[in-house]
C-alpha positions as a printed Julia matrix, in Angstrom:
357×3 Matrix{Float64}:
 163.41   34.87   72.5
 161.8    37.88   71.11
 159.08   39.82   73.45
 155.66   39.72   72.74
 153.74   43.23   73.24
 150.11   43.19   73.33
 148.22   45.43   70.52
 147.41   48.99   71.72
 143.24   49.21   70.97
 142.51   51.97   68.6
 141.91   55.25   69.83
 138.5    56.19   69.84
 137.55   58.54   67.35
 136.49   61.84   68.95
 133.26   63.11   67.58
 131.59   66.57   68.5
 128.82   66.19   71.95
 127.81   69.93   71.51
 124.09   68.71   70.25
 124.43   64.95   72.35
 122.6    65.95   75.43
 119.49   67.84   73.25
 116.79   65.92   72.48
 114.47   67.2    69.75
 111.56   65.95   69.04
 110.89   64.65   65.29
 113.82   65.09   64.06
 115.11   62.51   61.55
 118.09   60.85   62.49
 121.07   60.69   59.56
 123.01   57.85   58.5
 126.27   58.46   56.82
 127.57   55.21   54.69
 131.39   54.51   54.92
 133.21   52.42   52.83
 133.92   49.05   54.69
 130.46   49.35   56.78
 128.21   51.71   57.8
 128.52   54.38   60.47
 125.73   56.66   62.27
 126.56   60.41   62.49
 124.92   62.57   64.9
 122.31   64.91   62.65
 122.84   68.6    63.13
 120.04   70.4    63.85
 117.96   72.46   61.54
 117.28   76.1    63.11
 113.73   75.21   63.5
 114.58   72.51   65.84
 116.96   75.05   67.65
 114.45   77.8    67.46
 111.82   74.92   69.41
 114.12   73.85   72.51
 114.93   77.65   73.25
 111.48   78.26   72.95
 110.41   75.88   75.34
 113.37   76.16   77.1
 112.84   79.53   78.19
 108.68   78.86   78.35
 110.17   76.73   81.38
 112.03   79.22   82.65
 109.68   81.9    82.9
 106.99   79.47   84.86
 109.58   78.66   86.98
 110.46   82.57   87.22
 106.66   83.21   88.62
 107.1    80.44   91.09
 110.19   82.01   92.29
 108.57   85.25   92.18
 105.58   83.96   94.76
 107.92   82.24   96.65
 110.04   85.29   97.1
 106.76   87.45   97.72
 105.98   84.91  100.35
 109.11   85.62  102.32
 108.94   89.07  102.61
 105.88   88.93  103.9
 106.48   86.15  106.33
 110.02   88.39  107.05
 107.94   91.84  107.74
 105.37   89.78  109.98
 108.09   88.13  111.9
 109.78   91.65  112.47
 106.28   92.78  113.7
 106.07   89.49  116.03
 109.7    90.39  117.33
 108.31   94.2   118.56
 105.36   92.92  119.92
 107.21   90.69  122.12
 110.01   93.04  122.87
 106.98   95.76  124.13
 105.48   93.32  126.17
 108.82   92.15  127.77
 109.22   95.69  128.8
 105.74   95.83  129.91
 105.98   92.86  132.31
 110.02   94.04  133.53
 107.76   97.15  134.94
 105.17   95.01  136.29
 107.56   93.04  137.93
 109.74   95.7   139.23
 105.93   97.22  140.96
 105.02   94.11  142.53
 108.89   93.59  143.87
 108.87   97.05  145.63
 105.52   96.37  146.98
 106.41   92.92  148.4
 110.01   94.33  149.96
 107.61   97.1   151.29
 105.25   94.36  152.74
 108.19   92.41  154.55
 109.67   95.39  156.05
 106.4    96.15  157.73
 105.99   92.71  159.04
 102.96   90.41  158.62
 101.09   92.12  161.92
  97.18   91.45  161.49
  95.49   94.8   160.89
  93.6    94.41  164.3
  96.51   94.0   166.79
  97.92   97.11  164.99
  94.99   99.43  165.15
  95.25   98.46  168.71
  98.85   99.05  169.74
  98.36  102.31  167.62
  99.3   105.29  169.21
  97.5   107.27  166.76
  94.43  104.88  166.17
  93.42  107.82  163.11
  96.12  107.77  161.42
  96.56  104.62  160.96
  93.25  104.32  159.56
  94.08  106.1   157.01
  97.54  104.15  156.03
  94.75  101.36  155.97
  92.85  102.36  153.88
  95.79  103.35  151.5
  97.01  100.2   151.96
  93.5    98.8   150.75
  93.88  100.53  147.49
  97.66   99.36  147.31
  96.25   96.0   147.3
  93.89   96.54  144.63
  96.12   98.11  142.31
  98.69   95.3   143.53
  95.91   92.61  142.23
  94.8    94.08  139.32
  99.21   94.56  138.39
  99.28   90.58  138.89
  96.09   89.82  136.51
  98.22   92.63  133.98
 101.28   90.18  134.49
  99.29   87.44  133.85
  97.65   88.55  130.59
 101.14   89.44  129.34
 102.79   86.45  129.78
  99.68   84.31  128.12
 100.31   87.35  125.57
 104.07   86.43  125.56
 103.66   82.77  125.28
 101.18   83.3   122.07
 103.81   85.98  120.65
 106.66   82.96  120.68
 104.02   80.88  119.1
 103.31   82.75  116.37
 106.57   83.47  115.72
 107.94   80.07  115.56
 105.38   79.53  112.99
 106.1    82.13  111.31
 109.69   81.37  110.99
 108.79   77.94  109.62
 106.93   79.79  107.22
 109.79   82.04  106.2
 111.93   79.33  105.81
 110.13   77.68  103.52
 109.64   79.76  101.01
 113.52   80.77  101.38
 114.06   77.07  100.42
 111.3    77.15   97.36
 113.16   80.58   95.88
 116.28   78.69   95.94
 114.81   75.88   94.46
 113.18   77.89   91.28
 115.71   79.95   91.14
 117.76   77.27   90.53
 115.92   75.83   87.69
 115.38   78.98   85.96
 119.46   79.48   85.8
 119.55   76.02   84.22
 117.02   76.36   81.69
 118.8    79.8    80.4
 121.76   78.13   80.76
 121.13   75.09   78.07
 118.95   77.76   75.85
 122.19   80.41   76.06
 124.57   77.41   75.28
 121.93   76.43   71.96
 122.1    80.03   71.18
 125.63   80.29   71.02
 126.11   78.12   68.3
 123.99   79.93   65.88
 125.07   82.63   63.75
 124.18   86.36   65.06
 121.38   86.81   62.32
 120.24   83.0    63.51
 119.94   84.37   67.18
 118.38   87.2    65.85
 115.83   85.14   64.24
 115.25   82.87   67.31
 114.52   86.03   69.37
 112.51   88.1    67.02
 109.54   86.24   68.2
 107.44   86.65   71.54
 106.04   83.03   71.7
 107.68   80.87   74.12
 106.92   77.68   72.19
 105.17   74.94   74.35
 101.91   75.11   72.22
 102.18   78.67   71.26
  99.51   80.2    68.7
 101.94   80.77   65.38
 100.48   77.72   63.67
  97.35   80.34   63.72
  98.81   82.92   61.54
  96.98   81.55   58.93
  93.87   82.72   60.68
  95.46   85.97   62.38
  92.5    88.06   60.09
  89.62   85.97   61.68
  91.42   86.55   65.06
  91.49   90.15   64.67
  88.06   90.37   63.86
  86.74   89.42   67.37
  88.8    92.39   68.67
  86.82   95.3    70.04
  87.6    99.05   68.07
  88.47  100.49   71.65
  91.93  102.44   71.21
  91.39  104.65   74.02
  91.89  103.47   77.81
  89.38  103.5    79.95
  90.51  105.88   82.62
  93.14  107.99   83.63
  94.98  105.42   85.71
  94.87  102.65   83.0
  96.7   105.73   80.45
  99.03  106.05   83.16
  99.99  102.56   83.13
 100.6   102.36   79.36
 102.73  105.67   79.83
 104.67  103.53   82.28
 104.86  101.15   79.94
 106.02  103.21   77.44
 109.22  104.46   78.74
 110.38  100.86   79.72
 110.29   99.7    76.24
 113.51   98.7    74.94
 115.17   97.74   78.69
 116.04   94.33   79.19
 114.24   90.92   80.78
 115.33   90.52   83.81
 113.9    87.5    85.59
 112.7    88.58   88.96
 113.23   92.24   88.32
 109.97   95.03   88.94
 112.38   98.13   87.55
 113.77   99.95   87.0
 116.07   99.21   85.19
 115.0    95.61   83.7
 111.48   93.49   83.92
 110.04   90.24   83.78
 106.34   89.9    82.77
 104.6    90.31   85.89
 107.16   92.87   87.77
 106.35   95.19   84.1
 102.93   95.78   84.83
 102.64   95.31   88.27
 105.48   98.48   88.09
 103.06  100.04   85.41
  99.9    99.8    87.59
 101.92  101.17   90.27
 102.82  104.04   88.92
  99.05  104.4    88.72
  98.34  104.41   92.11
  96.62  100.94   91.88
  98.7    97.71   94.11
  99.42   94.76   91.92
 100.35   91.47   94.05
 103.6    89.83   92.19
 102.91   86.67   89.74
 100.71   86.15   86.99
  98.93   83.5    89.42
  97.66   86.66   91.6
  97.23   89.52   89.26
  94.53   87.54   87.28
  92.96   87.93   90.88
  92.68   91.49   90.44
  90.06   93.76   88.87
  86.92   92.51   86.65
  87.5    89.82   84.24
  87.56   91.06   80.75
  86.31   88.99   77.64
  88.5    89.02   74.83
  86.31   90.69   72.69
  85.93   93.99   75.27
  89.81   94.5    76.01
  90.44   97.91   76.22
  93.66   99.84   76.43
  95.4    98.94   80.06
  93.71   95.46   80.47
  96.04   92.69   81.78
  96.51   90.06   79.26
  96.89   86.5    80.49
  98.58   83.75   77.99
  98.86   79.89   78.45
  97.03   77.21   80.24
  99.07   77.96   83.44
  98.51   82.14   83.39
 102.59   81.7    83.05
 103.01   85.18   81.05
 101.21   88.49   81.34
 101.03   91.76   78.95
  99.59   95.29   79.19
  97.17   95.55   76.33
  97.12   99.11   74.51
  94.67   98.34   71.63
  94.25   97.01   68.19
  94.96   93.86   69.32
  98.68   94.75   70.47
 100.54   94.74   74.1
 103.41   96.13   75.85
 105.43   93.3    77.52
 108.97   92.02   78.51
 108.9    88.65   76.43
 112.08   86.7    77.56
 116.04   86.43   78.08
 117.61   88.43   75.19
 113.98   90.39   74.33
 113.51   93.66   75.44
 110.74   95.2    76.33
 108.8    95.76   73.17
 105.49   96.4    71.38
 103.58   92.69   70.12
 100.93   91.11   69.19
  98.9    88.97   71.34
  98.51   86.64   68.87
 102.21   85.81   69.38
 100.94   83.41   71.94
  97.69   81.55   73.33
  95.55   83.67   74.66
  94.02   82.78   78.33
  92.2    85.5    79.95
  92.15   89.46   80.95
  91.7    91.4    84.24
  90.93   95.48   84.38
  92.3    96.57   88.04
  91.83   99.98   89.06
């Protein structure tokens, strides 16, 4: 009797998942017809659709960047006030080990004399005068003995707040330790899916993708059109207005050209907000570290008084910051793959400016 052998099941026919996990939006999906029945084919996308997830991809990132950037800002602070805690406390312990050490001398002093009452011993005293004077010595002994136990006391209520503090404050640190990993964990997996897009274009594609500063996410290029109107509410100042803010753009200057670095201040790479808070610096004026807190800083400048040095804000969320050096252009570090460079702040939405100094 012959054996029966069950059918293998066709192999599945492999098909490319570079573009499966990307999602983009509006794009048209392509049916390929097949002799025998019909057969959906996953579309490629079109460079403009490639060009959209990097940009938003990396608009993503950088938020997330300034998050990490105040979270890291956070801990060193909350580090360096800990430290400060830690000396306080270590002073004080000193401070009550001496204490301590008085008051134990005075009270083995005490017991080798023997609790006599002061009386009987003026009156077995062969030297009633004398020991007068140990009295009164004595007297003042006790004083400084009581006002060494109210010292004690105030240090260890001292103490006590110190550990306090410090607890708190190591909560604090904590924290934000956890919230840098956090961001920083997002921002490596948004440039992680825009690298892996950018790979598959072509090197003149890439170059394309990255030739512009927007960062998608609602950016301003669909305004082009009216990039003359735009200009016209720009003021004619091309010269800064003081000597620190022409300092700044100097600064400025000399980065252009290093890379993005994401979470760098210099000097060797930037992102947005460690390029000109580095830039002010070497002006003598203290930026804080995100976008969120350098918009703090300074007057708030109208868009039609910007003036070489101003801090130029961009999006809804303040997520990107430039140094403005006139006729409506800026010195910033745009992104992952875009140096430093010279742009327009047209390339994206325009929020809001700040003159510090």
């Amino acid at each position: 009797m012959a054996a029966h052998r069950k059918p293998k099941p066709p192999r599945a026919k492999s098909r490319s998942t570079t573009w499966a996990t990307f999602v983009f939006a509006g794009a048209a999906t392509a049916t390929a017809t097949v002799y025998g029945g019909g057969a959906h084919a996953d579309p490629s996308p079109t460079l403009s659709q490639v060009k959209t997830e990097v940009d938003k991809l990396h608009h993503e990132a950088e938020e997330a960047t300034e998050r990490y950037n105040g979270a890291t800002e956070r801990a060193e602070k909350a580090e360096r006030r800990l430290e400060a805690l830690r000396d306080q406390a270590s002073r004080r312990t000193a401070e009550m080990n001496a204490v301590r050490n008085a008051l134990g001398s005075y009270a083995t002093a005490q017991y080798r004399q023997g609790a006599i009452d002061p009386s009987v011993q003026l009156a077995l005293s062969a030297a009633p005068e004398r020991f007068l004077r140990r009295a009164a010595t004595a007297d003042r002994a006790g004083a400084r003995q009581s006002s060494a136990l109210g010292r004690l006391r105030s240090q260890l209520r001292g103490t006590e707040q110190l550990r306090t503090e410090a607890t708190a404050e190591a909560r604090t640190l904590e924290s934000a330790q956890r919230a840098a990993h956090r961001h920083k964990r997002t921002i490596q997996s948004k440039l992680k899916r825009a690298s892996k897009l950018l790979a598959e274009l072509t090197p003149a594609q890439r170059g394309r993708v990255l030739a512009q500063d927007g960062h998608g996410h609602g950016n301003a290029r669909a305004d082009r059109g009216d990039r003359t109107t735009r200009r016209a509410d720009l003021p004619k100042v091309t010269a800064p207005t003081s000597q620190r803010a022409a300092q700044a753009i100097a600064y400025a200057r000399s980065a252009l050209g290093k890379p993005y670095v994401w979470g760098a201040t210099g000097p060797n790479g930037y992102d947005c907000s460690g390029l000109t808070q580095a830039a002010w610096k070497s002006a003598g004026v203290s930026l804080p570290r995100t976008t969120y807190t350098q918009v703090n800083v300074g007057q708030r400048i109208p868009r039609s008084q910007l003036a070489p040095g101003d801090l130029v804000f961009f999006y809804s969320g303040l997520s990107h910051v430039g140094l403005y050096t006139g006729n409506g252009q800026m010195i910033h570090a745009p992104r992952p793959g875009a140096p430093v460079r010279v742009a327009s702040i047209d390339e994206m939405p325009f929020n809001t400016a700040t003159r510090p100094g």
